[in-house]
C-alpha positions as CSV (number, residue, x, y, z in Angstrom):
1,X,-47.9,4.1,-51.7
2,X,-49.7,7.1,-49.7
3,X,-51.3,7.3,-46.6
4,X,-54.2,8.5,-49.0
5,X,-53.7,5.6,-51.0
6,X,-54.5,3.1,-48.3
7,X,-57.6,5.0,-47.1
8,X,-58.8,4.2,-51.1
9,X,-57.8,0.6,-50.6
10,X,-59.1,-0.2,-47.5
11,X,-62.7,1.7,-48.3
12,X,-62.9,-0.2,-51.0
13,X,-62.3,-3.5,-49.4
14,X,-64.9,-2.2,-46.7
15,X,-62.2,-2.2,-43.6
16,X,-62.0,1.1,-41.5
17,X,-60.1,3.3,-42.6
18,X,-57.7,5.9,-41.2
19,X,-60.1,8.6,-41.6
20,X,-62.6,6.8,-39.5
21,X,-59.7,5.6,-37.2
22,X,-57.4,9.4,-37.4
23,X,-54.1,9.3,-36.6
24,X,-52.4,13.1,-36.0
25,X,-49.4,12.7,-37.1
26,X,-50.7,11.6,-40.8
27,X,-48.1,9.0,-40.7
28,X,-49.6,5.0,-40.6
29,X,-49.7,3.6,-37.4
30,X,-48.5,0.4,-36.5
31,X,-49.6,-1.3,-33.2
32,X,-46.3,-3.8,-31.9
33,X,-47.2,-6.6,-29.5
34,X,-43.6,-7.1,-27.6
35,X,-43.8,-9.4,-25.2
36,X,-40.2,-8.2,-24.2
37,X,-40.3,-5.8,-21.5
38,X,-38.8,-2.8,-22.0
39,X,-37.1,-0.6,-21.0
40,X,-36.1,-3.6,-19.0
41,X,-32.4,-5.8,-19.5
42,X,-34.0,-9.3,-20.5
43,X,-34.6,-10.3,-24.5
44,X,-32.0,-8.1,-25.1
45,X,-32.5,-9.6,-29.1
46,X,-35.8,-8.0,-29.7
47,X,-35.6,-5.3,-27.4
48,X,-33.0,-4.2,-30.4
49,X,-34.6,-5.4,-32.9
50,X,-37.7,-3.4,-32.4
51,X,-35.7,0.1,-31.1
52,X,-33.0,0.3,-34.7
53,X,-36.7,-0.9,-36.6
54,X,-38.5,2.3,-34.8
55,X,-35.7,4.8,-35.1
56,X,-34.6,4.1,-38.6
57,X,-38.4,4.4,-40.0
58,X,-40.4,7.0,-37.4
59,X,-40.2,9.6,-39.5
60,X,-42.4,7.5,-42.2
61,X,-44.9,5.6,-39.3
62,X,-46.1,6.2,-36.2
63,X,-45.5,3.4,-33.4
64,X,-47.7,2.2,-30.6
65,X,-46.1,-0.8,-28.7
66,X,-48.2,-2.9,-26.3
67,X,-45.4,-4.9,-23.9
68,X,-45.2,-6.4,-20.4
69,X,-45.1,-4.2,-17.2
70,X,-42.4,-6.4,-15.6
71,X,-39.2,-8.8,-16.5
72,X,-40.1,-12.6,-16.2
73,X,-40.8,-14.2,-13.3
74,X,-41.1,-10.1,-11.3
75,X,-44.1,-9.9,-8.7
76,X,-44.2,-6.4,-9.0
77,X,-44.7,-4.1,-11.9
78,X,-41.6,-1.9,-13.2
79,X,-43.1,0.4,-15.6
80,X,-46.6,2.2,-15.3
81,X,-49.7,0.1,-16.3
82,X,-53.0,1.2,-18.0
83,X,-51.2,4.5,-20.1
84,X,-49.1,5.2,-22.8
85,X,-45.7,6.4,-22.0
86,X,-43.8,8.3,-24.8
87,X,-40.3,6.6,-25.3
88,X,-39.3,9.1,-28.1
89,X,-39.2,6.9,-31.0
90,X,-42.5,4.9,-29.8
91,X,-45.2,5.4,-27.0
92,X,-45.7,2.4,-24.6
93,X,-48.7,0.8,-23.0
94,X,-47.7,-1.6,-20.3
95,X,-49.7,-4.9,-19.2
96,X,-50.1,-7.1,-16.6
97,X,-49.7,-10.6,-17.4
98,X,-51.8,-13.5,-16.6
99,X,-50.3,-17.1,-17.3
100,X,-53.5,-18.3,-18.3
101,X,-54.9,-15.4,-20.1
102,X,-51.6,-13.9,-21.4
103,X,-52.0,-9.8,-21.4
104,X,-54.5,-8.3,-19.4
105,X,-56.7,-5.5,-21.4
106,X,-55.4,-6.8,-24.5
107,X,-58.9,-7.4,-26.3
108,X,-59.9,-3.5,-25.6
109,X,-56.6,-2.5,-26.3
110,X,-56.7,-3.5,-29.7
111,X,-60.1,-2.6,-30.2
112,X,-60.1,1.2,-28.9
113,X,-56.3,2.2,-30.5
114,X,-56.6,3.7,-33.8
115,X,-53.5,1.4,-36.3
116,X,-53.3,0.8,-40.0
117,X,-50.8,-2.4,-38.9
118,X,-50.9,-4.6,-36.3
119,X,-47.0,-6.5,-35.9
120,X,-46.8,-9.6,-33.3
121,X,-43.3,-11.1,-32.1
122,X,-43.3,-15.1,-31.5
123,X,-45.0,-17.4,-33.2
124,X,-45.5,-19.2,-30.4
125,X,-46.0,-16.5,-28.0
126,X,-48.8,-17.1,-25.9
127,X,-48.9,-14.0,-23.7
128,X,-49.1,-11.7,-26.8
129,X,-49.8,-13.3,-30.0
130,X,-51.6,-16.3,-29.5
131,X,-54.3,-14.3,-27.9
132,X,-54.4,-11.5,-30.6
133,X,-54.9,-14.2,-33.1
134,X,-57.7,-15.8,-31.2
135,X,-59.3,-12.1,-30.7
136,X,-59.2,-11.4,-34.5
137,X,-61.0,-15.0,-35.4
138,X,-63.5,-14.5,-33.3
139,X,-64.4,-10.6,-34.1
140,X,-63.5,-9.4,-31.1
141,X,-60.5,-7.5,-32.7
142,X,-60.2,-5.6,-36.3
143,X,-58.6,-7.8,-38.1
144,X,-56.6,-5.1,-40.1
145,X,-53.5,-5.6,-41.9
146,X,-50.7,-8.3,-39.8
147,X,-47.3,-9.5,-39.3
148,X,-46.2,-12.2,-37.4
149,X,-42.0,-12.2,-36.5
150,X,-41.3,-15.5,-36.1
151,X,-38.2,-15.1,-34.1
152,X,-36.9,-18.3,-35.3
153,X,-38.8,-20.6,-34.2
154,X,-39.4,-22.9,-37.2
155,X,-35.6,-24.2,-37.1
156,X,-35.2,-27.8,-36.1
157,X,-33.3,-26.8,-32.8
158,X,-36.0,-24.3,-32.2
159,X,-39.1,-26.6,-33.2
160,X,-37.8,-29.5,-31.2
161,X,-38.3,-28.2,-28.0
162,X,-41.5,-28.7,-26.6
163,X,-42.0,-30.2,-29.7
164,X,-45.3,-31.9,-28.9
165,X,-47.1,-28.8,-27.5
166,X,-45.6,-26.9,-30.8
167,X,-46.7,-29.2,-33.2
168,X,-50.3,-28.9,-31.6
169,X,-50.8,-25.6,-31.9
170,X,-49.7,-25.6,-35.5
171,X,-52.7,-27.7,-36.2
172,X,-54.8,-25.7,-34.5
173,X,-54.1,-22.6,-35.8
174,X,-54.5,-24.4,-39.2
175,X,-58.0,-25.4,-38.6
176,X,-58.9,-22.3,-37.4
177,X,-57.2,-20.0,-40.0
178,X,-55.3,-18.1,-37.2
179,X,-53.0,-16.9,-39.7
180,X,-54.8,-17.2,-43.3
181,X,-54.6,-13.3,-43.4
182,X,-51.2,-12.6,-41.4
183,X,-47.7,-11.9,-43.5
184,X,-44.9,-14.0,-41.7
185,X,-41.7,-12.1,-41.0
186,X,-38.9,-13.8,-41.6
187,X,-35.2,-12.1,-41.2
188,X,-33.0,-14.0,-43.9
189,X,-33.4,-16.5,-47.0
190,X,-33.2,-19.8,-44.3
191,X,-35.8,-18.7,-41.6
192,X,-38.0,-18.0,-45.0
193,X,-38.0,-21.6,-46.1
194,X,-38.5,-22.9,-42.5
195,X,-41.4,-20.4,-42.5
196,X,-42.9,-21.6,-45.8
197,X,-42.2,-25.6,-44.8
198,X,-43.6,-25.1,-41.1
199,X,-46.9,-22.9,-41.6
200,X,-47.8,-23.0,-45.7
201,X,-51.5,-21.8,-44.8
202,X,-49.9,-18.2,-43.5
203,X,-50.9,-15.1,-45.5
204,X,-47.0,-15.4,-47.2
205,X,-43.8,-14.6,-45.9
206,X,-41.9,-11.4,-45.8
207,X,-37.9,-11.1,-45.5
208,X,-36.6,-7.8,-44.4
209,X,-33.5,-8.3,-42.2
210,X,-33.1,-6.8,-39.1
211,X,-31.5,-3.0,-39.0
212,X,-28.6,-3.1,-36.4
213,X,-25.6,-0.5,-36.6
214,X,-22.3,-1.5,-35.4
215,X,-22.0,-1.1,-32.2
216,X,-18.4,0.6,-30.0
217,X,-17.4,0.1,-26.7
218,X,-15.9,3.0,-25.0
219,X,-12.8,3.0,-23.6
220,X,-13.9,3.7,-20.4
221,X,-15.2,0.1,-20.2
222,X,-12.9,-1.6,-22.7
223,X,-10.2,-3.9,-21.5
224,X,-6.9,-2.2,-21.7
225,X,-5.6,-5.9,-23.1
226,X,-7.7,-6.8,-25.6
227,X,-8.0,-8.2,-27.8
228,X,-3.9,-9.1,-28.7
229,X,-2.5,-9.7,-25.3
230,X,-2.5,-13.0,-23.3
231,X,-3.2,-13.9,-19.6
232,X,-3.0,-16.5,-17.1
233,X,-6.5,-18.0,-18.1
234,X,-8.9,-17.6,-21.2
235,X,-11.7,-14.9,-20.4
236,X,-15.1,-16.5,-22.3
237,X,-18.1,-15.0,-22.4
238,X,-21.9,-15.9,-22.6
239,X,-24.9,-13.5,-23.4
240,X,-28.3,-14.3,-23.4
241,X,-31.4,-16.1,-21.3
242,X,-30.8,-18.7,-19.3
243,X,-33.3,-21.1,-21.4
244,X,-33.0,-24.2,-22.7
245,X,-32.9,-22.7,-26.7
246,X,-29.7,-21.2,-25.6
247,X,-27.9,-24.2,-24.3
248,X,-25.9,-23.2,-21.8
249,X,-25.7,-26.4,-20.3
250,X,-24.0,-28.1,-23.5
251,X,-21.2,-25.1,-23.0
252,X,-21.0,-25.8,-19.5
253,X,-20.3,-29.5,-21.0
254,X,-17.9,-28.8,-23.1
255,X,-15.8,-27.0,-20.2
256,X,-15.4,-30.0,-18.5
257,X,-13.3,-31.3,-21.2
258,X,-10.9,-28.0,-22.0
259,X,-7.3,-28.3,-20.3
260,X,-6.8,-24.6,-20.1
261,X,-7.8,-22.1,-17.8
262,X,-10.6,-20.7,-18.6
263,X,-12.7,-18.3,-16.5
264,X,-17.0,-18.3,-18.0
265,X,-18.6,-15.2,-17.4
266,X,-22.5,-15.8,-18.0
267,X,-24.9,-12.5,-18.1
268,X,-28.8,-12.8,-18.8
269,X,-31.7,-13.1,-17.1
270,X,-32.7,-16.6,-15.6
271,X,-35.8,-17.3,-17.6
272,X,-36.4,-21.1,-17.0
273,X,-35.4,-21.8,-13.2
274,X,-35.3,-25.6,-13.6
275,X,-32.8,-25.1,-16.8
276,X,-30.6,-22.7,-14.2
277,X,-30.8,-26.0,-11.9
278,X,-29.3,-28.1,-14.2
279,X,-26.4,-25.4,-15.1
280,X,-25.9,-25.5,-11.6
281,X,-25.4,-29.0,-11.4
282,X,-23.0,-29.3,-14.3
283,X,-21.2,-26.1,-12.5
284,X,-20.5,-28.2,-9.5
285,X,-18.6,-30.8,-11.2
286,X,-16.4,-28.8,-13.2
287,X,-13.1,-29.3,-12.9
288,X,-10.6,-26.3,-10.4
289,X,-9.1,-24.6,-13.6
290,X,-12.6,-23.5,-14.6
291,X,-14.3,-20.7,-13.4
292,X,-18.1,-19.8,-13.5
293,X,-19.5,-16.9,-12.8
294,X,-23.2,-16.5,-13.0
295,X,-23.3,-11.9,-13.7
296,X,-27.0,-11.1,-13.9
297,X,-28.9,-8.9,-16.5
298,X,-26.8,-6.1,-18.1
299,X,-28.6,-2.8,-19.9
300,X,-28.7,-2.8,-23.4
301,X,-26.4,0.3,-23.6
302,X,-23.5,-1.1,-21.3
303,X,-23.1,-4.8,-24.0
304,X,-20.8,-3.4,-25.9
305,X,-18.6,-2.5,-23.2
306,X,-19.0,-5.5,-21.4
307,X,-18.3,-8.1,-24.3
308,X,-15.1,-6.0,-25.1
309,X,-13.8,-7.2,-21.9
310,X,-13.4,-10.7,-22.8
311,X,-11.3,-13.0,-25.5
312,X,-14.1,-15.1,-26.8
313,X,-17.7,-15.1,-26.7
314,X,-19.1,-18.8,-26.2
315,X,-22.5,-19.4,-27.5
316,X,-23.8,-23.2,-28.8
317,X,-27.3,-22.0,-29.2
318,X,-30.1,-24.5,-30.2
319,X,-31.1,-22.0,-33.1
320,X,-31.1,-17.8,-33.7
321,X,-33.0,-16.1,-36.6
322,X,-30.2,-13.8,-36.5
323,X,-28.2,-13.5,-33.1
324,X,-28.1,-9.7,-31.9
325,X,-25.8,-11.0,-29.1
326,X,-23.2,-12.6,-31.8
327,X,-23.1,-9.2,-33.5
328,X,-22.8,-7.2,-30.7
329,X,-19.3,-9.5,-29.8
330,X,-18.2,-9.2,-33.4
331,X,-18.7,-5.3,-33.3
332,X,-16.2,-5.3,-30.9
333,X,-13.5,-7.6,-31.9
334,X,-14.2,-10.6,-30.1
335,X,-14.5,-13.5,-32.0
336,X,-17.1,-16.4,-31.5
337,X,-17.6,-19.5,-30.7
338,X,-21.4,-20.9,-31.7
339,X,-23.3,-23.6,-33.4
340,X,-23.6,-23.5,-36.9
341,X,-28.2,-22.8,-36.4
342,X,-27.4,-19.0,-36.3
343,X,-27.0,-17.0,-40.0
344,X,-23.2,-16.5,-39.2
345,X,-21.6,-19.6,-40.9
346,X,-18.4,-20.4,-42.2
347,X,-16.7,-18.7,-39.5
348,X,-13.1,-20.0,-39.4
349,X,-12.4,-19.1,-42.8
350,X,-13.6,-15.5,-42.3
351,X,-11.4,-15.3,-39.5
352,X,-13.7,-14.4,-37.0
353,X,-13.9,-17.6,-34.8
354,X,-16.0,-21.0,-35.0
355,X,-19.1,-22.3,-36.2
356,X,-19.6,-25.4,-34.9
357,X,-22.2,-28.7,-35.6
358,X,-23.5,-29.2,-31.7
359,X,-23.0,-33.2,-32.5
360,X,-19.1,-32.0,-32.4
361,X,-18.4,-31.4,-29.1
362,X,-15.3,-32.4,-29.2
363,X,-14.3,-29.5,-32.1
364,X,-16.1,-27.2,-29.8
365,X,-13.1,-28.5,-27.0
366,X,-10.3,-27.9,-29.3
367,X,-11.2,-24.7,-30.6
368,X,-11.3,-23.2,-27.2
369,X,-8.1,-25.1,-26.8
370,X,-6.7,-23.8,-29.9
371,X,-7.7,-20.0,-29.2
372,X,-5.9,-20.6,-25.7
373,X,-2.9,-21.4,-26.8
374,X,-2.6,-18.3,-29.9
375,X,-0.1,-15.9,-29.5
376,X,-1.0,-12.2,-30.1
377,X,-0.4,-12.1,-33.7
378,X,-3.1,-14.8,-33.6
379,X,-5.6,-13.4,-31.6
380,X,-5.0,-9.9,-33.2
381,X,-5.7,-11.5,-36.7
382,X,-9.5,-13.1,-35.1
383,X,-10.3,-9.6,-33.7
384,X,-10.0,-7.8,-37.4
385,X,-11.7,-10.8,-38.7
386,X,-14.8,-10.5,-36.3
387,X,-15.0,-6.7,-36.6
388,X,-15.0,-7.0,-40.5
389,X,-17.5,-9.7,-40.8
390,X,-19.6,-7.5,-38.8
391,X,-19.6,-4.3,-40.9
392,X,-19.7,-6.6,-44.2
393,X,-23.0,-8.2,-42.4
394,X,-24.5,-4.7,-41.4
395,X,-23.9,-2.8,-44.9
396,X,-25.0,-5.7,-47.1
397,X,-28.2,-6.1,-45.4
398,X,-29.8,-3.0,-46.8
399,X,-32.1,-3.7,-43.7
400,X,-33.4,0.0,-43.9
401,X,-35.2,-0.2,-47.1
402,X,-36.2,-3.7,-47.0
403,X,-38.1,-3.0,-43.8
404,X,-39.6,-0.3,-45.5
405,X,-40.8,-2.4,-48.3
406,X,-42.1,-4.9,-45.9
407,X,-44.7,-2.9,-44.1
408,X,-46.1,-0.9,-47.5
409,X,-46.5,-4.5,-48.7
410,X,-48.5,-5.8,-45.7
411,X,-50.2,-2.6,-46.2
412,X,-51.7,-2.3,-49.6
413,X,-52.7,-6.2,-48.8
414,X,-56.0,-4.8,-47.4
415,X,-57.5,-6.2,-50.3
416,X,-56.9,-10.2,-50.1
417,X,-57.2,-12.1,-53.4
């Protein structure tokens, strides 16, 4: 389908169409609503999602992203607000955000900037999407072609957090028909089905996987012993937000029962202070062969190098659509150690670590136990496996073209039946 072709379409639904709303380059524009700041450290997960997405398919569409002007839980802005900044693959506008209002500006934002699709991250996001739903209802924003990314969110570990305030919502946006026009994103074949199960009065659901590449570390920041070689105590590793979806504080759990020496290495931001509290606590009590470290936000660009510094990567989240942090280990020959609510299953027999039930702490105990005491041949052997699984994961996904797909779909769905 042409750019020409969706003027046709959306004239003759009686929408606006780009040659009332021009766009330069001639390319369709798409307007992204990423609540993630960037070019900041934190949600490191859609931060890539959205750059590989951008850089594989500018050439074909033209992207305007609307984000946050600071990290979580900043007084102060970090990035200009009130302009649009040219990133290279996108140009950004920054916005304040209000806790009760969600993004300032938002409303004219969406109302003055020429786009053919509008995308939204987080079903449940109420600093972005929430309110650009609401807007849309109640004509105070086109309501032009959507996507909603739901990020995960309709997995059991996911849902059942806040379950009461999520299960609310969900009602309401029923009644109201939030999302009767609005294509849901989903990644893989089981975020699909919790989409259809969770929110069946959605537009439909779309499944384009998300476009990573595999990532190196250099060797500047590479451990000279890794992966084969063994040392006093076991180097883990944990990536992502200190929030309760991630579950930190089961891993911290689970440390208190492993005999060997182990030193934890957590990076991330500290999303959910009371959460950190409660790690702290469980830290505290941990017995003197175990060592904590809480590291801070990272860059995107310096992961790689980081995770290639350790021996296992410990992660027994609640629930991930796909798990950027799991691939970035894998990429790099560290195997993993996770719950089994990610798309990475069946781990041990790929040879690329564990994927665990989280009612199994116990397995969780052994495994790092069991990795502990491998000698190099072992450890060399769960290296290859986790840098295989991750090409076979990134060249089967065809991510490229099915993202493609996904947004001339939502596209020539101007016209609704």
């Amino acid at each position: 389908m042409t750019t020409t072709s969706i003027r046709r379409l959306a004239a003759e639904c009686g929408a606006p169409s780009s040659a009332e709303r021009p766009t330069p380059s001639g390319r369709p524009v798409i307007l992204v609503l990423l609540g993630a700041f960037w070019p900041g450290h934190e949600a490191t997960g859609p931060n890539q999602s959205f750059r590989s997405f951008a850089l594989a398919l500018k050439d074909e569409f033209e992207f305007k992203v609307v984000a946050r002007d600071r990290p979580f839980g900043a007084r102060r802005a970090l990035a200009p607000s009130g302009e649009w900044v040219d990133r290279g693959f996108a140009v950004f506008h920054y916005c304040a955000v209000s806790a009760a209002l969600g993004a300032r500006g938002l409303g004219e934002i969406l109302r003055a900037t020429p786009y053919d699709l509008l995308m939204m991250n987080g079903f449940f996001d109420r600093e972005f999407t929430i309110p650009a739903l609401v807007l849309r209802r109640r004509g105070k924003a086109p309501r032009r072609p959507a996507i909603l990314s739901t990020r995960g969110e309709f997995a059991d570990g996911a849902l059942g957090l806040k379950s009461y305030r999520k299960q609310t919502y969900l009602k309401f946006a029923h009644h109201l028909g939030l999302v009767e026009d609005v294509w849901l994103h989903a990644t893989g074949s089981r975020e699909a089905e919790d989409a259809r199960n969770r929110c069946p009065f959605a537009r439909g659901v779309l499944v384009a996987p998300n476009i990573r590449q595999i990532e190196r570390a250099s060797a500047a920041h590479a451990s000279p012993t890794h992966p084969s070689a063994r040392s006093s105590f076991l180097r883990l590793v944990f990536l992502g937000r200190i929030a309760r979806v991630k579950n930190l504080a089961y891993a911290l759990e689970v440390l208190k029962e492993v005999r060997s020496p182990v030193t934890f290495d957590i990076y991330g931001p500290i999303q959910e202070a009371g959460y950190w509290r409660e790690c702290r606590a469980i830290i505290d009590k941990l017995p003197p062969h175990v060592s904590v470290n809480h590291k801070g936000e990272i860059a995107n660009s310096q992961v790689p190098g980081t995770l290639a510094r350790y021996e296992l990567f410990f992660l027994p989240t609640h629930g991930e659509n796909f798990g950027h942090a799991i691939l970035d280990a894998l990429s790099v020959g560290v195997p993993v150690l996770i719950s089994d609510r990610t798309p990475f299953l069946d781990l041990e027999r790929k040879s690329a670590g564990w994927s665990l039930p989280l009612d199994t702490k116990w397995a969780y105990v052994a495994a790092i136990d069991a990795f502990a005491a491998l000698d190099r041949t072992g450890r060399a052997r769960l290296a290859q496996g986790a840098r295989g699984l991750a090409e076979q994961v990134v060249n089967e996904s065809d991510a490229v073209s099915k993202s493609r797909a996904m947004i001339w779909q939502a596209l020539g769905a101007v016209c609704r039946p």
